[in-house]
VOBA-1610 file (N, C-alpha, C; in pm, whole numbers, padded with zeros to 5 digits, always signed):
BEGIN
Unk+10057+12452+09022Unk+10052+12441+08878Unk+09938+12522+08820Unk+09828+12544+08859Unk+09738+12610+08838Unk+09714+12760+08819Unk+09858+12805+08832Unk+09880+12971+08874Unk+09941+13051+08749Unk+09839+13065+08655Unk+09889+13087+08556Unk+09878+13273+08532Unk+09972+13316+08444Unk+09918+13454+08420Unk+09836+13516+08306Unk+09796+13396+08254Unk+09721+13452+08108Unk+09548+13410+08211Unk+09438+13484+08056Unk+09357+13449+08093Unk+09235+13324+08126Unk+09278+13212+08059Unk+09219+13109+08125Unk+09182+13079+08218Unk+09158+13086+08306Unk+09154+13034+08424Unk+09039+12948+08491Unk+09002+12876+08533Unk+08903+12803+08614Unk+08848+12831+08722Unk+08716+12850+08734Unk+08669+12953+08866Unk+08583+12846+08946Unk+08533+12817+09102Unk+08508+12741+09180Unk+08339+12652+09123Unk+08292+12719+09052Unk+08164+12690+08966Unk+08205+12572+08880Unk+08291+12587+08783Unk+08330+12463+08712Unk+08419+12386+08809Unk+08498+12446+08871Unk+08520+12289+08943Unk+08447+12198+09008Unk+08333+12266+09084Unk+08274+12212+09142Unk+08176+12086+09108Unk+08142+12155+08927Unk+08086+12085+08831Unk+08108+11931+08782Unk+08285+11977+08751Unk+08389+11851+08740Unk+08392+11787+08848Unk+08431+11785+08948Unk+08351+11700+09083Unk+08276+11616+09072Unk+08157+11698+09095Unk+08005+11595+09063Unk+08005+11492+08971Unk+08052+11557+08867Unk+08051+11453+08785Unk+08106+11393+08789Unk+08240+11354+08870Unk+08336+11241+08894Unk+08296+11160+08983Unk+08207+11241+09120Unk+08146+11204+09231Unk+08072+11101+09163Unk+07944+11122+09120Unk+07803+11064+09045Unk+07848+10971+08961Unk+07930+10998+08897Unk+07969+10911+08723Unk+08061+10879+08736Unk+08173+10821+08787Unk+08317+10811+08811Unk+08328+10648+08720Unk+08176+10558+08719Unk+08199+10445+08705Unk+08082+10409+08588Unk+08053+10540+08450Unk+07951+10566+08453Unk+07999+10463+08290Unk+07882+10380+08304Unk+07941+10314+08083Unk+08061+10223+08181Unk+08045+10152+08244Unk+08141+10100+08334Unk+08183+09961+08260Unk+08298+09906+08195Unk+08295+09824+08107Unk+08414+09747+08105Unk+08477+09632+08089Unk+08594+09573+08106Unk+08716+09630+08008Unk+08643+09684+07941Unk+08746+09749+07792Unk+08804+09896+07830Unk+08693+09955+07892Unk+08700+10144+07905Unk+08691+10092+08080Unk+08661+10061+08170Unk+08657+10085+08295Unk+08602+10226+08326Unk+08686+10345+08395Unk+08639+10470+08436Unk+08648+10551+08310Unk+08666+10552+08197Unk+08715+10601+08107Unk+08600+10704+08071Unk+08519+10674+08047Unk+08421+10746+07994Unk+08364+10817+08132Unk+08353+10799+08270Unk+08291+10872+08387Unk+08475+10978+08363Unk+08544+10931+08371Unk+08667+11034+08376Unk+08650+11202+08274Unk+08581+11150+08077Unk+08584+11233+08036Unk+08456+11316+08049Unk+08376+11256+08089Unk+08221+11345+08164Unk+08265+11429+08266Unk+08351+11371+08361Unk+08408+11515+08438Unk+08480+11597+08402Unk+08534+11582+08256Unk+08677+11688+08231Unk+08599+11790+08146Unk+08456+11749+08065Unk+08413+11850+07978Unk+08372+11961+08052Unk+08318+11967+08124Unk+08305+12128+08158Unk+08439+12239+08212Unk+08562+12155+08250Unk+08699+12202+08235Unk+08746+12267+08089Unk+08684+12161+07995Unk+08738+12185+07847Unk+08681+12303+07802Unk+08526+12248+07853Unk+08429+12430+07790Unk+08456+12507+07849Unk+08501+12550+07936Unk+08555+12662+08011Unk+08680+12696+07931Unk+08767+12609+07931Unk+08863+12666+07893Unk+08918+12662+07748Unk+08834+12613+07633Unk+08841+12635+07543Unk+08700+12689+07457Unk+08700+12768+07404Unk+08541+12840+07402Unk+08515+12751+07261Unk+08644+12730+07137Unk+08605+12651+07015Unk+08592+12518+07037Unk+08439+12510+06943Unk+08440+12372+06969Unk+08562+12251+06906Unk+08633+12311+06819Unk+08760+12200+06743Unk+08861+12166+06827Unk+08907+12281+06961Unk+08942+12264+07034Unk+08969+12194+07161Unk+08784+12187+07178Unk+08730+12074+07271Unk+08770+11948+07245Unk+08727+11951+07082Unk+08742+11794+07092Unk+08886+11760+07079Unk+08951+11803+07016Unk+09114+11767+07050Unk+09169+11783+07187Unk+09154+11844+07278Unk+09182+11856+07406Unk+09135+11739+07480Unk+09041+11707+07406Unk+08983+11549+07528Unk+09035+11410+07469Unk+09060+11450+07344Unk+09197+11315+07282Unk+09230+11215+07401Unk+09274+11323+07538Unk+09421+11302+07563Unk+09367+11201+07684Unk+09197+11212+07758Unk+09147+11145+07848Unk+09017+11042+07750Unk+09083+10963+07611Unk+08995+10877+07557Unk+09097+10779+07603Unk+09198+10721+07683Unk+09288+10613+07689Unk+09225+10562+07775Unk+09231+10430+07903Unk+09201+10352+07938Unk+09240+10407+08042Unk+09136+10406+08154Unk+09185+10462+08290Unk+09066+10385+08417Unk+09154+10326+08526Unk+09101+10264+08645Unk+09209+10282+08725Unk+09120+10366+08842Unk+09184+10326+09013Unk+09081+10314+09106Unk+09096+10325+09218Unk+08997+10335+09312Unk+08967+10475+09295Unk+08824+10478+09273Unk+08745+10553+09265Unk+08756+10716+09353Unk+08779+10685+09510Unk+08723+10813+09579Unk+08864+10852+09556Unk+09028+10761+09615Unk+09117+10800+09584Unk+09180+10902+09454Unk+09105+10836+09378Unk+09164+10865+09253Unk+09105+11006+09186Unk+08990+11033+09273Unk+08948+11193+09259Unk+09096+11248+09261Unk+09199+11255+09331Unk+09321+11347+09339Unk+09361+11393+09183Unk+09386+11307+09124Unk+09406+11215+08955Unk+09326+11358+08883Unk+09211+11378+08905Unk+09117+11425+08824Unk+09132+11595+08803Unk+09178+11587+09000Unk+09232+11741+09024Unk+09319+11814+08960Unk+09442+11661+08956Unk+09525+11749+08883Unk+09539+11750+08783Unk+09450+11638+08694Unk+09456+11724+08534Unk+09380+11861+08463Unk+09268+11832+08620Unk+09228+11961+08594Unk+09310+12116+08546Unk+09424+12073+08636Unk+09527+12201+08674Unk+09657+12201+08592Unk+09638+12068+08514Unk+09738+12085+08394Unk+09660+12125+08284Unk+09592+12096+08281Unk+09444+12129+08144Unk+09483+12263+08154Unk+09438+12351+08245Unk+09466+12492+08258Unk+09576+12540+08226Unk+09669+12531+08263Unk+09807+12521+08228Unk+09850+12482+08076Unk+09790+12362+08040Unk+09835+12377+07896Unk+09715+12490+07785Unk+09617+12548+07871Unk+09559+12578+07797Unk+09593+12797+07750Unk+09650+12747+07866Unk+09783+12913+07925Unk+09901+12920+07813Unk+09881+12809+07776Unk+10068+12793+07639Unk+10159+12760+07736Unk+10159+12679+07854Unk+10244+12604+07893Unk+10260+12464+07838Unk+10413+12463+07855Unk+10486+12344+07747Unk+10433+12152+07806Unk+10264+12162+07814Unk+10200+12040+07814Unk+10124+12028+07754Unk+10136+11922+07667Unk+10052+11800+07604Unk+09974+11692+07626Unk+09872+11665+07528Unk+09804+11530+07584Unk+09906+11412+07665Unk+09965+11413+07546Unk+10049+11310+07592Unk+10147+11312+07745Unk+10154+11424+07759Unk+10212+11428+07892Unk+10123+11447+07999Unk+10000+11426+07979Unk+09852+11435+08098Unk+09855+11270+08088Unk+09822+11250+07981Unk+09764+11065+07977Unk+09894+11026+08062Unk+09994+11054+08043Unk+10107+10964+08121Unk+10101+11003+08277Unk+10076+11094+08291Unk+10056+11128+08467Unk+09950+11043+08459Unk+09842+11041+08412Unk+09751+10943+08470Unk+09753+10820+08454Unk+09836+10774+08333Unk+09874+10622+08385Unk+09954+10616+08463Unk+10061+10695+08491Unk+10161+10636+08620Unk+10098+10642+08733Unk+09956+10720+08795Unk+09934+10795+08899Unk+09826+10658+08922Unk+09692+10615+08810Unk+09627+10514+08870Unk+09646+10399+08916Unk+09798+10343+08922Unk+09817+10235+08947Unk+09902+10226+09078Unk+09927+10351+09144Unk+09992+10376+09298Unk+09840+10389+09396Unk+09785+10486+09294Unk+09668+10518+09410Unk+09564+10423+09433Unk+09516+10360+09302Unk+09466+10203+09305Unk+09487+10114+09417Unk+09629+10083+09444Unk+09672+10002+09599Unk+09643+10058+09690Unk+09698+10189+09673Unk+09665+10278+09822Unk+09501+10281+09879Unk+09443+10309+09773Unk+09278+10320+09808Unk+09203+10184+09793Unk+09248+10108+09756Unk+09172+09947+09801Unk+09201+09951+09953Unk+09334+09929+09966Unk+09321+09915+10102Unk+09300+10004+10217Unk+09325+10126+10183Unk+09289+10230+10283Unk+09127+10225+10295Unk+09059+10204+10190Unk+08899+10242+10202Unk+08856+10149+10196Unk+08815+10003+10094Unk+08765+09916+10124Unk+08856+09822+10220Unk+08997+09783+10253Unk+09016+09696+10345Unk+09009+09762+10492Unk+09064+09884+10491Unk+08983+09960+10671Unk+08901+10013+10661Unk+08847+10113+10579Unk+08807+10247+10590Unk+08649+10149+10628Unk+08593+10066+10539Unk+08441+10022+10523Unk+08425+09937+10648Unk+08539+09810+10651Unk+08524+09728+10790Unk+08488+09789+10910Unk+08592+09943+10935Unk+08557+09996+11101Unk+08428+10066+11099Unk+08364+10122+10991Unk+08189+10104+11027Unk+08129+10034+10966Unk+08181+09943+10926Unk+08086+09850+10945Unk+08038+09760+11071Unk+08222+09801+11139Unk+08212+09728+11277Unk+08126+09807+11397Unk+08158+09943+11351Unk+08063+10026+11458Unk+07928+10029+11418Unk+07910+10001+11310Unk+07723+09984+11289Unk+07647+09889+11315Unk+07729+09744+11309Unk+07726+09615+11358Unk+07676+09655+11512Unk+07755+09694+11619Unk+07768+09758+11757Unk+07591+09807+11779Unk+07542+09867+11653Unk+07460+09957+11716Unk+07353+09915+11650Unk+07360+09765+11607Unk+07254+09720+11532Unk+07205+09622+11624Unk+07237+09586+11746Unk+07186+09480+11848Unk+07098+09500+11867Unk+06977+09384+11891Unk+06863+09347+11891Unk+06762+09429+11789Unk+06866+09386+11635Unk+06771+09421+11547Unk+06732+09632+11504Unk+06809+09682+11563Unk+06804+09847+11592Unk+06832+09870+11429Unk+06737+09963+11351Unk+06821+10020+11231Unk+06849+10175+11242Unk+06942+10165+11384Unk+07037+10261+11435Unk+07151+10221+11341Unk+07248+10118+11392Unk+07301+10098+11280Unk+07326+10110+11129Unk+07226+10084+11082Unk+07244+10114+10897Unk+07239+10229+10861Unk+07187+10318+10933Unk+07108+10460+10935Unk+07290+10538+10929Unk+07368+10493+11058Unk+07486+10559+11061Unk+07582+10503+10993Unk+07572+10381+10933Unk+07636+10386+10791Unk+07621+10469+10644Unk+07492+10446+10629Unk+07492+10487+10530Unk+07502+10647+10509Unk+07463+10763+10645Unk+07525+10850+10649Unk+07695+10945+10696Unk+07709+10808+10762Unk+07894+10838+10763Unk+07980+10818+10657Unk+07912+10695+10592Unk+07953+10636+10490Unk+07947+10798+10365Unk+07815+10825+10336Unk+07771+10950+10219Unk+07847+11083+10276Unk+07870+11109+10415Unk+07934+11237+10429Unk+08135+11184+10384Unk+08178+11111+10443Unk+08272+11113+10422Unk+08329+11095+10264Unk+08268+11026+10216Unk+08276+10982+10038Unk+08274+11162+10041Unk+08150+11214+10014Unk+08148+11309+09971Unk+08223+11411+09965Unk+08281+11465+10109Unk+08338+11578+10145Unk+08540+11514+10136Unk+08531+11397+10172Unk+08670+11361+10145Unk+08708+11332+10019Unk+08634+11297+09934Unk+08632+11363+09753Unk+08671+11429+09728Unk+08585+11586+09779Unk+08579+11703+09739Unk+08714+11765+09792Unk+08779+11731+09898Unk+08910+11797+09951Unk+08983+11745+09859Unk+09022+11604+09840Unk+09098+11522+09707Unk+09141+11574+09641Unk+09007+11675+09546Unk+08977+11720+09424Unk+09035+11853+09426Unk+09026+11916+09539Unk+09061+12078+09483Unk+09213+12061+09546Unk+09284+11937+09595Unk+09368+11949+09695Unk+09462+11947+09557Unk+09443+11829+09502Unk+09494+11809+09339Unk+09511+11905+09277Unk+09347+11998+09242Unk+09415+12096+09175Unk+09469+12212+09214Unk+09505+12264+09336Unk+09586+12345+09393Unk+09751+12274+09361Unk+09766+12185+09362Unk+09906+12161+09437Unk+09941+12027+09316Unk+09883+12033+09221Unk+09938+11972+09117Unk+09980+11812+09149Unk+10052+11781+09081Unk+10114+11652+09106Unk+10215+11635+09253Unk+10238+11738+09311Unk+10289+11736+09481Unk+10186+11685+09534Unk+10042+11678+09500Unk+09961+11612+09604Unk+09986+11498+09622Unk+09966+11399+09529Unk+10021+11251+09569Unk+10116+11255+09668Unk+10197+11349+09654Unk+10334+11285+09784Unk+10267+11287+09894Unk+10153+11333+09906Unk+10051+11328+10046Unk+10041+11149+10094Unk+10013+11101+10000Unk+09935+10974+09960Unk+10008+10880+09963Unk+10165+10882+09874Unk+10245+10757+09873Unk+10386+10785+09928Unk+10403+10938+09995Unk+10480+10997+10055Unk+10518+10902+10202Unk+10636+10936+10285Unk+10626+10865+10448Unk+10492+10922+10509Unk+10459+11051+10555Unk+10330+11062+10603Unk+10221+11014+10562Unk+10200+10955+10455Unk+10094+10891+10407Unk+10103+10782+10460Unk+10207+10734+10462Unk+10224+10569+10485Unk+10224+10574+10636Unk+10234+10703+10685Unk+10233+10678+10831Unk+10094+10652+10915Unk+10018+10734+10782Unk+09876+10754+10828Unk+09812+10610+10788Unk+09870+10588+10689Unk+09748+10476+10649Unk+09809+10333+10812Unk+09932+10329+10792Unk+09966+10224+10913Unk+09855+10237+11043Unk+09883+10348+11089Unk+09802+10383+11206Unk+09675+10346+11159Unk+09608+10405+11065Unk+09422+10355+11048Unk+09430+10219+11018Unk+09557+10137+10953Unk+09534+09976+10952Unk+09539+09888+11099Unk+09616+09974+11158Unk+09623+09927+11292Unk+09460+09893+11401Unk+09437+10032+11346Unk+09281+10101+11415Unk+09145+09991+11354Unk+09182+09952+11192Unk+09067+09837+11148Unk+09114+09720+11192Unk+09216+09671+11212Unk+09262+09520+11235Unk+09207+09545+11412Unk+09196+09646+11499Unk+09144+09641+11639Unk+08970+09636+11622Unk+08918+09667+11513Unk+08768+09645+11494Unk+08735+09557+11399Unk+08826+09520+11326Unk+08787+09366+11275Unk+08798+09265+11427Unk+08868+09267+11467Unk+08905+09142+11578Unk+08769+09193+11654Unk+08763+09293+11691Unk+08613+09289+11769Unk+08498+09251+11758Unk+08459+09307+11608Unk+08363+09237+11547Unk+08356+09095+11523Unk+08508+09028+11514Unk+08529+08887+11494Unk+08447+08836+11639Unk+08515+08873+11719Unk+08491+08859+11871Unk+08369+08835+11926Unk+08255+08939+11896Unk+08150+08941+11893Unk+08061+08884+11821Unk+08097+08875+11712Unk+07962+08797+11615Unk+08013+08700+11545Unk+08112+08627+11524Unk+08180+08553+11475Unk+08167+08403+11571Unk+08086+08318+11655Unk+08111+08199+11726Unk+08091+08029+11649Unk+08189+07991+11634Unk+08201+07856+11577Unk+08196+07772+11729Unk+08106+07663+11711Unk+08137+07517+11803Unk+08095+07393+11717Unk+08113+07371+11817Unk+08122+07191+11779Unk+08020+07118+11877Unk+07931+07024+11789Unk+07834+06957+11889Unk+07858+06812+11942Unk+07978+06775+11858Unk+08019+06642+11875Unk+08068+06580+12012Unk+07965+06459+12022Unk+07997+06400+12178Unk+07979+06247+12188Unk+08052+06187+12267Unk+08128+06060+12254Unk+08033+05972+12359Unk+07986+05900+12321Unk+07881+05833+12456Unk+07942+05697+12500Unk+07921+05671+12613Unk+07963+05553+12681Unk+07869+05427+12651Unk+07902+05319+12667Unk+07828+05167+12705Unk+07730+05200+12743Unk+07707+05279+12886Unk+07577+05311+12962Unk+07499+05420+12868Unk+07536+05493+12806Unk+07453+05617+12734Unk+07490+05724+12802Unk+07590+05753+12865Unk+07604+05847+12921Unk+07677+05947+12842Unk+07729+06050+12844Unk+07834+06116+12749Unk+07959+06128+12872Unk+08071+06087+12799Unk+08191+06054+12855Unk+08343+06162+12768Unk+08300+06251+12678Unk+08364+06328+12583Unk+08297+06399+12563Unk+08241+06537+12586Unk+08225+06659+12533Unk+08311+06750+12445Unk+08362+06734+12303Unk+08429+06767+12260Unk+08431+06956+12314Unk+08370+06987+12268Unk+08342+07144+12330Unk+08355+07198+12412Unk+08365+07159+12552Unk+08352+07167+12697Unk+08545+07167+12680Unk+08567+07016+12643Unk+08728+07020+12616Unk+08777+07136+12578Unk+08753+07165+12445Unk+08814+07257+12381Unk+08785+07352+12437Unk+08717+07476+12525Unk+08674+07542+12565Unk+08732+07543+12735Unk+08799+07443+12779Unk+08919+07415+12904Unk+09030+07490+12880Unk+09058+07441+12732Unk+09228+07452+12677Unk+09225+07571+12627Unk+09091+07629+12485Unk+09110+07758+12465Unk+08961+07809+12458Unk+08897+07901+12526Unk+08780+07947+12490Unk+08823+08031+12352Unk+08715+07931+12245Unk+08659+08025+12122Unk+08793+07941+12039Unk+08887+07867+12031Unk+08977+07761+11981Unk+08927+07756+11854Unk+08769+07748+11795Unk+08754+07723+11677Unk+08742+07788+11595Unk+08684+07906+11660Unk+08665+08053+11602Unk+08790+08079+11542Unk+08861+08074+11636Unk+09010+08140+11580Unk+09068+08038+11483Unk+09065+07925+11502Unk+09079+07835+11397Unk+09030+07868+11261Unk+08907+07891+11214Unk+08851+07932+11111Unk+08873+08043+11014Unk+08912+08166+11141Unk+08937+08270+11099Unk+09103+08243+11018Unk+09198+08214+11093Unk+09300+08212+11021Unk+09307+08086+10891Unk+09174+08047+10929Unk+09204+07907+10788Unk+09166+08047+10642Unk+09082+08126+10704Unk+09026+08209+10596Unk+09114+08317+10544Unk+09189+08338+10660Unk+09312+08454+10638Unk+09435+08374+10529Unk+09447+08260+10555Unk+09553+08155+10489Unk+09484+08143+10345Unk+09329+08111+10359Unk+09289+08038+10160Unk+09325+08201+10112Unk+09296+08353+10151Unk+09300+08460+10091Unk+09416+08490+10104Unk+09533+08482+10167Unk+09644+08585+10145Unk+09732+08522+10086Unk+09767+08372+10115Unk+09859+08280+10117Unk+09845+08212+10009Unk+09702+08175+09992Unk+09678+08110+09839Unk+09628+08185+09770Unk+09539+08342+09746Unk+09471+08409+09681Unk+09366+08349+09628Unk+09272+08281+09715Unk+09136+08241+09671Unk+09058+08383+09732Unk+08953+08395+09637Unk+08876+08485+09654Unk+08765+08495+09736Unk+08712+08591+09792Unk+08621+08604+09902Unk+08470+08480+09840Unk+08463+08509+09765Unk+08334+08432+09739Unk+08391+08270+09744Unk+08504+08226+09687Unk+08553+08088+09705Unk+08555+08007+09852Unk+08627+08144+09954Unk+08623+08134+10059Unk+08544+08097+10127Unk+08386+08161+10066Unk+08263+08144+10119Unk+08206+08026+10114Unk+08214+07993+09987Unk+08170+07827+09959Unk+08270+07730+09957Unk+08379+07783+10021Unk+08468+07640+10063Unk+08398+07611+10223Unk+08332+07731+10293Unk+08302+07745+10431Unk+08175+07654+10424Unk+08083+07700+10292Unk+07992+07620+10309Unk+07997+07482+10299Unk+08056+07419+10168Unk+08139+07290+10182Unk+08151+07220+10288Unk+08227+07297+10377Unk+08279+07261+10527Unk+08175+07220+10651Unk+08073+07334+10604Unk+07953+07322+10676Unk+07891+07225+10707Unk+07862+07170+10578Unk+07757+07105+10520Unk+07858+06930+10542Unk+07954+06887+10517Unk+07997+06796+10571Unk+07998+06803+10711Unk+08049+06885+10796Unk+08018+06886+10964Unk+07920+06837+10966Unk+07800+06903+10923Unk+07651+06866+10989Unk+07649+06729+10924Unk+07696+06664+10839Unk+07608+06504+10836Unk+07702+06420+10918Unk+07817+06486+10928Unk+07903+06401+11029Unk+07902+06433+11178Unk+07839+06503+11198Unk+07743+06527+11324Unk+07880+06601+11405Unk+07957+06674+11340Unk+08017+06776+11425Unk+07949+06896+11447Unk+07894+06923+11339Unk+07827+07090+11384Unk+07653+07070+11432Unk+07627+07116+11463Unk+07457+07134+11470Unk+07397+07232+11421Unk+07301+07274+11325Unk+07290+07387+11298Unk+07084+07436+11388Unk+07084+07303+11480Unk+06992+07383+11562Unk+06844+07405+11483Unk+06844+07304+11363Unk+06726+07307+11285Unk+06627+07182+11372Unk+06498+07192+11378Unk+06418+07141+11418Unk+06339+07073+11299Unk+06293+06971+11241Unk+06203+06910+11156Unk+06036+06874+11211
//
């Protein structure tokens, strides 16, 4: 879409510009009313000044990105690309309008929105978080160190492909995204976080039980734990976990509810002397 024969055109300097500023500001005036709205038109102005030199121009050209716009953020760089590359295009005297940009971008934030929750925050963050977890034993800030730089290279540079991928290839990019190969890809990397969630579960995740049954003599005659740990090592763990998988998927209670239903839970165990939490007075 971008291949126009008049002279407008957009050269790697301003795109790069528009980027950043989507990169940096994507969430900038961040508000329940406007959401990305305002980080969206901070990245489109240096598109506009480029390609419209009057200022009366400018401001009617950005009309078309004052509507209400939210997706996931890194995803939704694609979004940005390609209005970049219709901007150009309509600014060539091809037969587009605001109105036909705002509508690609409302139809477009609400596919890529799903796609990029779960591709990036439900795998993409868990599997390093799980490998940083790994490399954070006995206290190492090896770990955080390779988060927060795997974490900043990949944001960054997988942005930046997003962005010019969009505006090369117009609205065909999405079929990348919600296309079968997309869906093939994202399956496989859900596959790949649900094998490093369970690990991390595995590893740092241990629930027991301290509760024990004493005899006439004082002896202990019931080790609840010892039991459970015959029949299934880790029985409670896994218990917990799917009670948590059930309040979030099944009922849609939210992570923080989750949290303080756990604590709730806690906190009755310990006076009913199932849990121990190993405090000394």
């Amino acid at each position: 879409m971008q291949n126009t024969s008049n002279s407008n055109q957009l050269d790697k300097k301003t795109l790069t510009k528009s980027f950043h500023r989507w990169f940096w500001g994507a969430l900038t005036c961040f508000s329940q009313e406007h959401m990305q709205t305002f980080g969206y038109m901070a990245s489109m102005l240096p598109i506009l000044k480029k390609l419209y030199p009057k200022h009366d121009d400018q401001v009617k050209a950005i009309q078309a990105y004052t509507a209400f716009f939210n997706t996931n953020p890194m995803l939704g760089t694609v979004i940005v690309g390609i209005t970049a590359s219709m901007e150009q295009a309509r600014a060539n005297g091809q037969d587009i309008d605001g109105e036909t940009i705002n509508d690609m971008r409302a139809g477009l934030m609400g596919p890529i929105a799903g796609i990029g929750d779960s591709l990036i925050d439900g795998t993409l963050i868990p599997i390093l978080l799980g490998i940083s977890l790994g490399m954070s034993s006995g206290g190492s800030p090896v770990g955080a160190i390779f988060y927060i730089i795997a974490w900043v290279l990949i944001a960054y540079f997988g942005q930046r492909f997003l962005y010019f991928r969009g505006y090369k290839f117009g609205d065909q990019a999405v079929s990348f995204l919600v296309g079968k190969q997309g869906a093939a890809i994202r399956h496989a990397i859900g596959i790949v976080g649900s094998m490093v969630v369970g690990g991390v579960l595995a590893s740092w995740v241990n629930v027991t039980t301290s509760l024990k049954l004493y005899g006439s003599n004082g002896k202990v005659f019931l080790n609840l734990q010892d039991k459970l740990d015959s029949i299934y090592p880790g029985i409670l763990t896994v218990a917990v976990t799917f009670f948590c998988w059930w309040l979030m998927t099944k009922k849609h209670v939210s992570a923080i509810w989750t949290m303080l239903i756990l604590v709730v839970i806690s906190l009755i165990g310990v006076l009913l002397g199932f849990f121990n939490p190993g405090l000394s007075y």
